[in-house]
VOKOLPA-393424 format. One line per 4 residues: their letters; for each residue x, y, z of C-alpha. Coordinates in steps of 0.2 Angstrom, whole numbers. Last residue first. Example, Ala and Ser with C-alpha at 12.3 -4.5 7.8 and 13.67 -1.06 7.14 Angstrom:
// residues 2
SA = 68,-5,36 | 62,-22,39
// end
This chain:
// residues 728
XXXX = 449,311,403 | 443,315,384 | 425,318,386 | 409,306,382
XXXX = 392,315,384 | 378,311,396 | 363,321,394 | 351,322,409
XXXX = 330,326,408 | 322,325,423 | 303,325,425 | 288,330,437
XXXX = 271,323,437 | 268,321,454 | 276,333,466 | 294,335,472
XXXX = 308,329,465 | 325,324,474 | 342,322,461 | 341,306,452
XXXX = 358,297,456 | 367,286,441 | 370,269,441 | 383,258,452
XXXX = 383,247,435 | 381,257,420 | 386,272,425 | 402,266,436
XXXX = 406,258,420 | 405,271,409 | 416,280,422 | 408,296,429
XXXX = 409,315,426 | 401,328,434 | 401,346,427 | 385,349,427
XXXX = 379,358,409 | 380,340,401 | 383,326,414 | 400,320,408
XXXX = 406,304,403 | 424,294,405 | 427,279,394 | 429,262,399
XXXX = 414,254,404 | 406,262,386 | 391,266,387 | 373,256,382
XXXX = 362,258,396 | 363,268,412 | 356,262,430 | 347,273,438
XXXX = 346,277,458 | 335,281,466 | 334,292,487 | 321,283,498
XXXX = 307,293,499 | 306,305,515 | 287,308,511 | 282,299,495
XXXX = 280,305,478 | 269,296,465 | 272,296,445 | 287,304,443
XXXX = 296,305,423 | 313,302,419 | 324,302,401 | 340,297,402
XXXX = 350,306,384 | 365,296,381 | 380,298,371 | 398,291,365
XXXX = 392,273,366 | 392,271,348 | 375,267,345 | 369,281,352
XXXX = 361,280,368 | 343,285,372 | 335,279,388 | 319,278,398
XXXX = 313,279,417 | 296,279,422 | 292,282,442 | 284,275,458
XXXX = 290,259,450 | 275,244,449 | 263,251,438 | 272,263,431
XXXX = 274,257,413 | 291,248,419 | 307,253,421 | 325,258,411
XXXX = 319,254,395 | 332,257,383 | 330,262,365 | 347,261,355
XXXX = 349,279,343 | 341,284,327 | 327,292,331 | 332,301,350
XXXX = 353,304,346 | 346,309,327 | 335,324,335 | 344,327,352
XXXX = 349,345,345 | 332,347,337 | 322,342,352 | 335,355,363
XXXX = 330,368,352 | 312,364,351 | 311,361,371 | 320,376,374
XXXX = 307,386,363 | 293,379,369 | 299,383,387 | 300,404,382
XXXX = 281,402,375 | 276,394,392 | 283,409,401 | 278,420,388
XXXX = 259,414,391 | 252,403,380 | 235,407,370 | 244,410,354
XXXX = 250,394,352 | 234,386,351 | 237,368,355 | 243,349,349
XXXX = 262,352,346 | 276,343,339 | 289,329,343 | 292,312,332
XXXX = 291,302,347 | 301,299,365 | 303,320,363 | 282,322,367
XXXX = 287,314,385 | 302,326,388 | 289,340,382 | 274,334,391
XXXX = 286,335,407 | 291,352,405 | 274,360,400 | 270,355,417
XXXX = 256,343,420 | 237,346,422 | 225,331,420 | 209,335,413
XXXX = 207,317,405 | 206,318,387 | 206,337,382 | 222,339,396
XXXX = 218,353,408 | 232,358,399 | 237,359,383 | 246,347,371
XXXX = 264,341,367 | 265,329,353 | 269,313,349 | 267,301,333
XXXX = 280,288,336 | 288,278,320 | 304,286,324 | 303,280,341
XXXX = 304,262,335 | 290,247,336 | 290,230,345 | 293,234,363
XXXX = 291,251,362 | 271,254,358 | 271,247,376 | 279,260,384
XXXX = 271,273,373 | 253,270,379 | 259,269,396 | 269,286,398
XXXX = 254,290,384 | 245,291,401 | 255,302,411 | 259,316,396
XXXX = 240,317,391 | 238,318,372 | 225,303,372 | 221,301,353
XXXX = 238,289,350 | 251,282,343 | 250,296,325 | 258,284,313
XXXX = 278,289,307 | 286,280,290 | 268,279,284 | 270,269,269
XXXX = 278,254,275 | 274,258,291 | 256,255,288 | 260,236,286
XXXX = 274,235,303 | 255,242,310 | 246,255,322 | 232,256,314
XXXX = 219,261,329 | 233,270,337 | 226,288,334 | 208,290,328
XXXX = 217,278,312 | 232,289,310 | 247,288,299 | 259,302,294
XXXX = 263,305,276 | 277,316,272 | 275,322,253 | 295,319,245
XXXX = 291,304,234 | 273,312,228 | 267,302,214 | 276,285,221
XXXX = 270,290,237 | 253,289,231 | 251,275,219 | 259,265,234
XXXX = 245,272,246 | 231,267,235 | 239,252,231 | 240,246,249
XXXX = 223,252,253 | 216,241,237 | 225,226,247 | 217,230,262
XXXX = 198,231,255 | 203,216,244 | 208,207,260 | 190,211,268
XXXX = 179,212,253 | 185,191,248 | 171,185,258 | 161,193,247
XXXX = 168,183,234 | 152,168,228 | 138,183,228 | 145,192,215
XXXX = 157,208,216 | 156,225,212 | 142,230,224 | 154,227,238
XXXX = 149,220,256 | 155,220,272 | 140,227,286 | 154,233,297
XXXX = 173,242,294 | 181,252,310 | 180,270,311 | 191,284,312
XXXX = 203,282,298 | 215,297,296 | 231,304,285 | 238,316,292
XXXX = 248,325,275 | 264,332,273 | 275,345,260 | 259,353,253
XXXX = 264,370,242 | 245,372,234 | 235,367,220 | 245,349,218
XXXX = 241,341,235 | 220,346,231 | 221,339,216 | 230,323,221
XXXX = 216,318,233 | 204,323,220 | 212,310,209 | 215,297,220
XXXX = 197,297,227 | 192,296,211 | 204,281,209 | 200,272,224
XXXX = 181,271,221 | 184,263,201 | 197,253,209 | 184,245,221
XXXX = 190,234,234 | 192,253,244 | 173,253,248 | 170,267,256
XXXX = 167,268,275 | 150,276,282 | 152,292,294 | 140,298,309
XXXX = 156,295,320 | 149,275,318 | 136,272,308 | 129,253,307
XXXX = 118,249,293 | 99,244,289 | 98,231,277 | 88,231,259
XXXX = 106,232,250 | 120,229,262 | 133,242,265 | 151,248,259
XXXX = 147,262,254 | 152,266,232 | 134,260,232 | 127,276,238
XXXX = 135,284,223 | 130,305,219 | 121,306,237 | 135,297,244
XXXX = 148,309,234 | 137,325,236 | 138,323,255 | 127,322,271
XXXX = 129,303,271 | 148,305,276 | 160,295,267 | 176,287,275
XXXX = 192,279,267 | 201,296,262 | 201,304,279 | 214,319,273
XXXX = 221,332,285 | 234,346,279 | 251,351,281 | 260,367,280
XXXX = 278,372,279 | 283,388,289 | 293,402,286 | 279,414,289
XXXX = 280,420,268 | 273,398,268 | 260,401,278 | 255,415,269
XXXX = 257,407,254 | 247,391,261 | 232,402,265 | 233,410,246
XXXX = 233,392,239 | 218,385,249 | 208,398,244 | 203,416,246
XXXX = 192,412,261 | 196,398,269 | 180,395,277 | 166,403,262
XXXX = 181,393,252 | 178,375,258 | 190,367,247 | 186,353,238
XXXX = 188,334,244 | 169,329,245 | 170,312,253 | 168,317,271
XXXX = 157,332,271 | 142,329,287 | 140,325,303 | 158,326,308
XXXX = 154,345,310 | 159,360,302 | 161,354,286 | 152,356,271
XXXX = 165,352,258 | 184,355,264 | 194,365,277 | 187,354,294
XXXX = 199,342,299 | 215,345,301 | 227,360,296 | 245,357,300
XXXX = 259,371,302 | 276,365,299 | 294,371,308 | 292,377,325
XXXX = 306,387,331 | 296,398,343 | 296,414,331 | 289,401,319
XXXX = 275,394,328 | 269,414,334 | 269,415,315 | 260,400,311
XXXX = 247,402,327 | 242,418,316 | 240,410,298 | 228,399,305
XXXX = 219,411,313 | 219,423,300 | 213,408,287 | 200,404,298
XXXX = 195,391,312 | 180,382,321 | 181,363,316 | 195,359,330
XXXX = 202,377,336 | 217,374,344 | 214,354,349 | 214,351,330
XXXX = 228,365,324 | 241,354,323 | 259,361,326 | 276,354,319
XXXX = 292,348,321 | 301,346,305 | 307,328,301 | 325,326,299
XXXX = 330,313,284 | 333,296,288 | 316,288,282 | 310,304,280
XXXX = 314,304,259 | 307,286,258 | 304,271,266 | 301,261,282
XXXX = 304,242,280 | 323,240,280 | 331,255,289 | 317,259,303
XXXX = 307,242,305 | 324,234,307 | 333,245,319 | 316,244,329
XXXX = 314,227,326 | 329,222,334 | 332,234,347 | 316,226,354
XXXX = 323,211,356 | 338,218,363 | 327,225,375 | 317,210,378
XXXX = 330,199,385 | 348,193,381 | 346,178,370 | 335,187,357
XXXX = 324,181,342 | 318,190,327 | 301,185,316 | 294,199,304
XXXX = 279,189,297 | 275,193,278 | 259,194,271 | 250,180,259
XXXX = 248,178,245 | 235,171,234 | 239,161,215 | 228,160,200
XXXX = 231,144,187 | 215,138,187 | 204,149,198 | 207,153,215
XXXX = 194,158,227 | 198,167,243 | 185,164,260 | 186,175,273
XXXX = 171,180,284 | 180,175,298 | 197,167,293 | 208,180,301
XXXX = 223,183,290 | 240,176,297 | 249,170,313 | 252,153,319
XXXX = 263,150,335 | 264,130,339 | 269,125,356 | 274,105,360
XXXX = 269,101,378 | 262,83,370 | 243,87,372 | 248,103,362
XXXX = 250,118,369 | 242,132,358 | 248,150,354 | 238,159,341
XXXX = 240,175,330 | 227,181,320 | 222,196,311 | 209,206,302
XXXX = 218,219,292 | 234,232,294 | 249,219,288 | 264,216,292
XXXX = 263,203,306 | 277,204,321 | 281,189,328 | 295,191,344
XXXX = 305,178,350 | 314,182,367 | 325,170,376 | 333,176,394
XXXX = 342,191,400 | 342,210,399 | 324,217,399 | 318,202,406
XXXX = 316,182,404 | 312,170,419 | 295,165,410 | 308,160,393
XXXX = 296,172,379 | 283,171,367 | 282,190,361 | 265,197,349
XXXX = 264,211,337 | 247,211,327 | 240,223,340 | 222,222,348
XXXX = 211,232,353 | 215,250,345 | 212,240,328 | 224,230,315
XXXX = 209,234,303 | 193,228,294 | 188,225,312 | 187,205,317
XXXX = 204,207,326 | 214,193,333 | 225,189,348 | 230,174,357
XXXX = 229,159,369 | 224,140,366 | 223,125,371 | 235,120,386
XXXX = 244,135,396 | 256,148,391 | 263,160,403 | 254,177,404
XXXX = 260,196,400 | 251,210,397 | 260,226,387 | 245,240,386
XXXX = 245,244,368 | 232,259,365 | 222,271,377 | 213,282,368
XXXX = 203,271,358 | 205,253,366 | 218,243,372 | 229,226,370
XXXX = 247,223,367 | 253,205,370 | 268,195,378 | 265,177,380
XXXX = 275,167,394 | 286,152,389 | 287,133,397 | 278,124,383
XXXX = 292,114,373 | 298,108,358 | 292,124,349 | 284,127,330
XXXX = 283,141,321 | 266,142,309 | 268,156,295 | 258,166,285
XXXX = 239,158,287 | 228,153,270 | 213,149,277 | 197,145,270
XXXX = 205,145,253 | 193,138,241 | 201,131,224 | 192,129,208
XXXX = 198,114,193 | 211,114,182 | 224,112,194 | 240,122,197
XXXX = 230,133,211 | 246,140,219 | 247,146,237 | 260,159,241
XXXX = 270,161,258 | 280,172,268 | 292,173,283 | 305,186,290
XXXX = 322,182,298 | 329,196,308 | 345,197,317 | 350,213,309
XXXX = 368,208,303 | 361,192,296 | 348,199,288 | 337,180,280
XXXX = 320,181,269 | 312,165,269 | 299,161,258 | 287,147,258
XXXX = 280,141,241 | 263,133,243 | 256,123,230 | 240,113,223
XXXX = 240,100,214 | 224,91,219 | 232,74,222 | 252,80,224
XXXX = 249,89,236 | 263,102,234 | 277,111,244 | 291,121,237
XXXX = 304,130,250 | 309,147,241 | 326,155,253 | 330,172,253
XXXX = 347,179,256 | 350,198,264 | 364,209,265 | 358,227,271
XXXX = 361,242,262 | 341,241,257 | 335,224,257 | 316,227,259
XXXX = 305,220,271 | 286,218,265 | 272,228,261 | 260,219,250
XXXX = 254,222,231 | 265,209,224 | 278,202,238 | 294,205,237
XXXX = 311,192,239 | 327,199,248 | 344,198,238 | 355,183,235
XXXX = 342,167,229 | 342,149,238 | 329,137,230 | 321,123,237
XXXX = 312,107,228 | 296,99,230 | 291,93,247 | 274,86,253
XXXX = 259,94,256 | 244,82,259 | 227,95,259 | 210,88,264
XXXX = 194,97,263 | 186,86,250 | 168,95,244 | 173,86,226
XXXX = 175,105,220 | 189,107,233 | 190,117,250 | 206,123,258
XXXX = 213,124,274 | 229,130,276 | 239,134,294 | 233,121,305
XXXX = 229,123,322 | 235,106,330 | 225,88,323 | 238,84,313
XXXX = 230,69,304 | 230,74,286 | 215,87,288 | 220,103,287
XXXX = 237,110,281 | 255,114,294 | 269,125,287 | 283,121,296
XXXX = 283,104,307 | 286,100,324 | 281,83,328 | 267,74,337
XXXX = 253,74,328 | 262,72,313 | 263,55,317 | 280,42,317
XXXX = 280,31,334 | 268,19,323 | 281,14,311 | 269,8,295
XXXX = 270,26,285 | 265,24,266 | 245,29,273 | 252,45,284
XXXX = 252,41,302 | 239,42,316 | 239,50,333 | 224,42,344
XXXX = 234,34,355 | 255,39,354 | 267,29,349 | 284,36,351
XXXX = 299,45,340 | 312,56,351 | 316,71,341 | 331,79,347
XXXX = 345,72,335 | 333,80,324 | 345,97,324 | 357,93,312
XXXX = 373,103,315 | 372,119,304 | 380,133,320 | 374,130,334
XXXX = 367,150,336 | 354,153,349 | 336,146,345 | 326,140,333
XXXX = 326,123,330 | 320,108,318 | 304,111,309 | 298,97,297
XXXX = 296,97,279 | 287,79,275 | 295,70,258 | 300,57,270
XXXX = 313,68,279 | 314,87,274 | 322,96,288 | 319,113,298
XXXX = 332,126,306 | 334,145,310 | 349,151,320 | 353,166,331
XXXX = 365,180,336 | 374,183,318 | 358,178,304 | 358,160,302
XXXX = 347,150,292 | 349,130,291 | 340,119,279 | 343,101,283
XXXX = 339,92,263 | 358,84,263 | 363,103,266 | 358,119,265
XXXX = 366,132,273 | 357,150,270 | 366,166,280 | 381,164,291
// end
C-alpha cells in the first residue's frame, strides 16, 4: 500500500485501487488507473505503431513512438501532442513551446498544502505525498506534480506548481491541475448542471470524438455548472461497474474536459478556465495551482460517492462543526424578509425554543439603509432606527430565550446607494468610461485588493465581536462582470479572476482563524458555490434557494453523488411554497429537510398547534437521527424521480447496527402495484427491528428480498422507518 517506486514506475495505492505512470526517455507517461494489481509494470500494454501526421521528439527516430499517441501525465502545448494540453505558456521570444521532461521525484509521509488554497488535509488519516519534477530544460521552467495518497480512504488527490527558474518573464495561458489519461473511449460522462433555484441536475452521456465538458465563465463555480464531474464503465450503476470521479477544489471559473482522441484514447483535464486568464511570472515566482480530489470505485456510483463524502467530511472540512452537533435553527428571511423588528425577532425565538429549535438567524436587512436590495450593501453597521436598542440588547433577548443567534453577511457585494460606493467607487470592480452590468441592483467588490478586504474584515469582525454571534450565512448573489481592478496595470488584468479567488480564500482563513468556534454557512443565492473549495471553510453551504420539498428531492439527488449530507444546507419551509406554490405536508418537508443540516425557513408563530406539535417530533427525532444521518453511509435507493413513481434514500451506520429509509411519493396510481425496498448496508446475519413496530427481519432478507412500503395515498407523501439491530 501507499507510494512504490521503483526502476522510475511509480505506483500509488490506496486499499481498493491503484495509481500508475513511468518515466521512459526522460518523458513521464501515464500507465493505469484502475482496480488494485498491485506494482507490476503497467506499459506491457502499450502497443507502439506509426501513425500519419503524429510526430516524434527530435532525439527520437522510431516512428511508432509519438506523444500523440500515448497516455502521458501532465501534458504542455506545442511539442507534437496535438490533445488538450494542460500548459501553455508564452515566452519573451513570442515561443509558445514547452518540452517537459523528468527531473527527479521525492516521496514525503504526510499530505503536502498548498499556499493560499484549500486542499485535503491529513487529519487521523495516513497519507504519503509524492513531488514528480518536470523541466524544459530550454526555458527552465518547472512543474512540480503533487500526489497526495489516503489508502484507507481511497482518495488520491492531484496538484501542481509552475516554476519560472529563468531570468526572463513567463506568460501562463493555462496552467490546468491535472490531465488523467484512459486507454479507451467506451465510458459515459456524469455531470451536474442547473440554474438558480434549481441546482445539480445529474445528466449522463457516453463519450464521443472531440470534446464534452463543463466550465464556468462566472467569477464562481456557479448554479450552471459544478466543478464535480464522473466518467464511468456505460453498464455502471449504483452498485457495480468502474467509477472515477474528479472533484476540483476550487470556487472560480473552471474547466473540465473529456476528449476522444483519434486513437480512442480519453484524456480528462481539469483546472482554471483560460478565458480572460493570463498569470505573469517573473524571475524566480511560481503559480499554483488547486487540487483535484480523484477517487475510483469498482462497485458503482454509491461507493463512489461514499468516497468523497467520508473524504470531504473528515479530511477537507474543518473546525469545531466538523464533528460536533450543529444546532438546528430558524431563519427569519421567508418570515419577514426586509420587514422585521427586534419584537418580532425575539418572538419567533421563543415560540423556536419552546419547539426544540436551537439558533435564531437574522438575514438580510439589519444593517445600513436597508429595506430593499436597492440600496446598503457595503455599510456593515447596524440599523438602529430597525433594531432598536442595538444589535447587542436583540441578541441578549435572544440569547435569555435559550437560543443562539446568527446573522447574515454578503461581504463581496456593494450597493451604489451606499456610503462605501459613494466614499470608493473604485473599490467595484468595473471599467472606467464604461457602462456596467447590475445584477440584483448590487456591484461586486473587488476582493484582489487587500486594502478592500481588510475594511471589510474589520467591520465584519466588529459587528461579530459587539454581540454573542455563534454563526454567520454567509451570501453572494451575483455573478462577477466588467473584470477589472484599479490596483493593477494594464499587463495583469487577466490575473483579477484568480486574484479575486485567491483574496476570497484569505479572507475566509483570517476569518476562521479569528473566530474558530463561529459557524459559517455558505451561500451564493443558494447553490451557486456549491464547491470541495467553499467547504474548506464552510463545513455546511446553503444547496439551494428553492425550499420546496419535491424539488430539492432533485436538487438534492444530485448534490449526492459528489458531496456529503453534512455539507447540505436544508430547511423546512411554508407552504404554498415561496418558489413554486406547491403545498406538502409538514411531514414530508421535514423527512426531506433531515437529508441536510435541518432547520427552518418560516414564521413560527403563524403555525397552527397542530403544525407546531409536528415540528417538535421532527426536531426530536432530527436530534436523535443526528450522527446516524451526518456521519452515516449515504445510499440511494432510486433515482431523482424521473423514472420511479417515488424517491427512496438511505442512512446506515457504518457499523451495520442501524438504518434510517427514507421515502417520498411522487405519483400515485389507482391499484398500484405494491414496492418493495431493498435495504443497504446491514449486516446479512443479524436480526433488525422496525422501530415502534415490532417486526424484525434478517439483514439478509432486508437487503435482498427488501423491505415492503406500506400503501400511500396522494402525492407528496413520505415514510420514514428505522431499522435497529436486536439480540435475537
Amino acid at each position: 500500500m501507499g507510494i512504490v517506486c521503483k526502476n522510475h514506475v511509480f505506483t500509488l495505492q490506496t486499499k481498493s485501487s491503484t495509481y500508475q505512470m513511468k518515466e521512459e526517455g526522460g518523458f513521464l507517461f501515464h500507465n493505469y488507473y484502475g482496480p488494485v494489481i498491485g506494482d507490476v509494470d503497467m506499459s506491457y500494454l502499450v502497443c507502439p505503431m506509426d501513425r500519419g501526421f503524429s510526430g516524434q521528439p527530435q532525439e527520437i527516430v522510431d516512428r511508432r513512438f509519438s506523444l500523440d499517441t500515448r497516455l502521458l501525465e501532465y501534458s504542455a502545448y506545442g511539442t507534437g501532442d496535438y490533445r488538450d494540453y494542460c500548459l501553455h505558456a508564452v515566452y519573451e521570444d513570442g515561443s509558445h513551446v514547452t518540452d517537459l521532461r523528468f527531473v527527479s521525484y521525492e516521496v514525503k509521509e504526510g499530505k503536502y498544502a498548498l499556499e493560499g488554497l484549500p486542499a485535503m488535509y491529513q487529519g487521523e488519516e495516513k497519507a504519503e505525498t509524492l513531488e514528480i519534477t518536470l523541466r524544459d530544460e530550454y526555458k527552465n521552467l518547472e512543474v512540480v506534480l503533487y500526489y497526495g495518497v489516503f489508502e484507507d480512504l481511497d482518495v488520491i488527490t492531484r496538484a501542481c506548481k509552475i516554476v519560472n527558474q529563468s531570468e526572463e518573464q513567463v506568460r501562463l495561458l493555462r496552467a490546468y491541475s491535472m490531465g488523467l489519461d484512459f486507454d479507451n473511449k467506451d465510458m459515459d460522462m456524469l455531470h451536474f448542471y442547473g440554474r438558480h433555484a434549481m441546482e445539480r441536475k445529474m445528466e449522463r452521456s457516453p463519450l464521443q470524438h472531440g470534446f464534452q465538458g463543463v466550465e464556468s465563465r462566472r467569477g464562481y463555480s456557479s448554479h450552471q455548472q459544478n466543478p464535480f464531474v464522473i466518467l464511468c464503465k456505460q453498464d455502471a450503476n449504483e452498485e457495480y461497474g468502474w467509477c472515477y470521479g474528479a472533484s476540483f477544489v476550487y470556487s472560480g471559473n473552471f474547466s473540465i474536459q473529456a476528449e476522444v482522441s483519434q486513437t480512442d484514447l480519453t484524456r480528462l483535464t481539469v483546472g482554471i478556465q483560460d478565458t480572460q486568464f493570463e498569470f505573469h511570472l517573473d524571475s524566480g515566482e511560481s503559480f499554483t495551482a488547486p487540487e483535484v480530489i480523484l477517487s475510483f470505485s469498482e462497485n458503482g456510483l454509491g461507493q463512489l460517492s461514499r468516497n468523497y463524502h467520508k473524504a470531504i467530511r473528515h479530511n477537507l472540512c474543518r473546525g469545531k462543526y466538523k464533528t460536533e452537533r450543529r444546532p438546528v435553527l430558524i431563519n427569519n428571511w421567508e418570515a419577514t424578509y426586509f420587514d422585521f423588528t427586534p419584537e418580532k425577532l425575539v418572538a419567533i425565538a421563543k415560540d423556536a425554543k419552546e419547539l426544540g429549535i436551537e439558533m435564531l438567524v437574522m438575514d438580510d436587512g439589519w444593517f445600513g439603509k436597508r429595506d430593499s436590495d436597492y440600496s446598503g450593501l457595503g455599510d456593515w453597521f447596524v440599523n438602529e432606527k430597525k433594531l432598536k436598542g442595538g444589535l447587542k440588547n436583540l441578541v441578549e433577548e435572544v440569547n435569555k430565550a435559550g437560543m443562539k443567534f446568527g446573522i447574515w453577511f454578503e461581504p463581496e457585494m456593494i450597493s451604489e446607494d451606499s456610503d462605501l460606493y459613494r466614499a470608493h467607487p473604485d473599490w467595484a470592480l468595473t471599467v472606467p468610461g464604461r457602462s456596467f452590468t447590475r445584477a440584483r441592483h448590487q456591484l461586486v467588490l473587488d476582493f484582489s485588493r487587500e486594502d478592500v478586504r481588510t475594511y471589510i474584515f474589520d467591520r465584519m469582525c466588529e459587528i461579530l465581536e459587539s454581540a454573542n454571534i455563534e454563526y454567520v450565512k454567509w451570501d453572494a448573489n451575483r455573478h462577477l462582470t466588467d473584470v477589472w481592478s484599479a490596483k493593477l496595470p494594464a499587463d495583469r488584468q487577466s490575473e483579477v479572476f484568480h486574484r479575486y479567488i485567491l483574496g476570497l480564500y484569505d479572507f475566509l482563513e483570517k476569518l476562521t482563524q479569528r473566530f474558530p468556534n463561529l459557524l459559517i454557512e455558505g451561500c451564493s443565492g443558494g447553490g451557486g458555490r456549491f464547491d470541495a473549495g467553499m467547504m474548506y471553510y464552510h463545513p455546511q453551504i446553503w444547496c439551494s434557494d428553492d425550499t420546496d420539498a419535491i424539488e430539492r428531492l432533485d436538487i438534492q439527488y444530485g448534490t449526492s453523488f459528489g458531496y456529503p449530507i453534512s455539507t447540505v444546507g436544508s430547511h423546512v419551509s411554508v407552504c404554498p411554497n415561496h418558489q413554486t406554490g406547491r403545498s406538502v405536508s409538514m411531514k414530508t418537508r421535514g423527512v426531506v429537510a433531515m437529508a441536510g443540516t435541518f432547520g427552518y425557513e418560516l414564521d413560527i408563530t403563524r403555525l397552527s398547534q397542530e403544525e407546531k406539535d409536528m415540528v417538535k417530533i421532527q426536531v426530536e427525532e432530527f436530534k436523535k437521527y443526528y450522527f446516524l444521518i451526518q456521519q452515516g453511509d449515504y445510499y440511494r435507493l432510486t433515482d431523482d424521480g424521473r423514472k420511479s413513481p417515488y424517491v427512496a434514500w438511505e442512512f446506515a451506520a457504518e457499523d451495520g447496527t442501524e438504518a434510517l429509509l427514507n421515502v417520498v411519493t411522487l405519483r400515485v396510481r389507482a391499484y398500484a402495484m405494491p414496492y418493495t425496498v431493498r435495504i443497504k448496508g446491514l449486516k446479512p446475519e443479524a436480526v433488525y427491528e422496525v422501530e415502534g413496530t415490532g417486526e424484525k427481519y434478517s439483514g439478509a432478507a432486508l437487503m435482498n428480498g427488501g423491505y415492503l412500503l406500506p400503501v400511500i395515498w396522494d402525492d407528496y407523501q413520505s415514510v420514514q422507518v428505522h431499522f435497529v439491530e436486536c439480540c435475537e
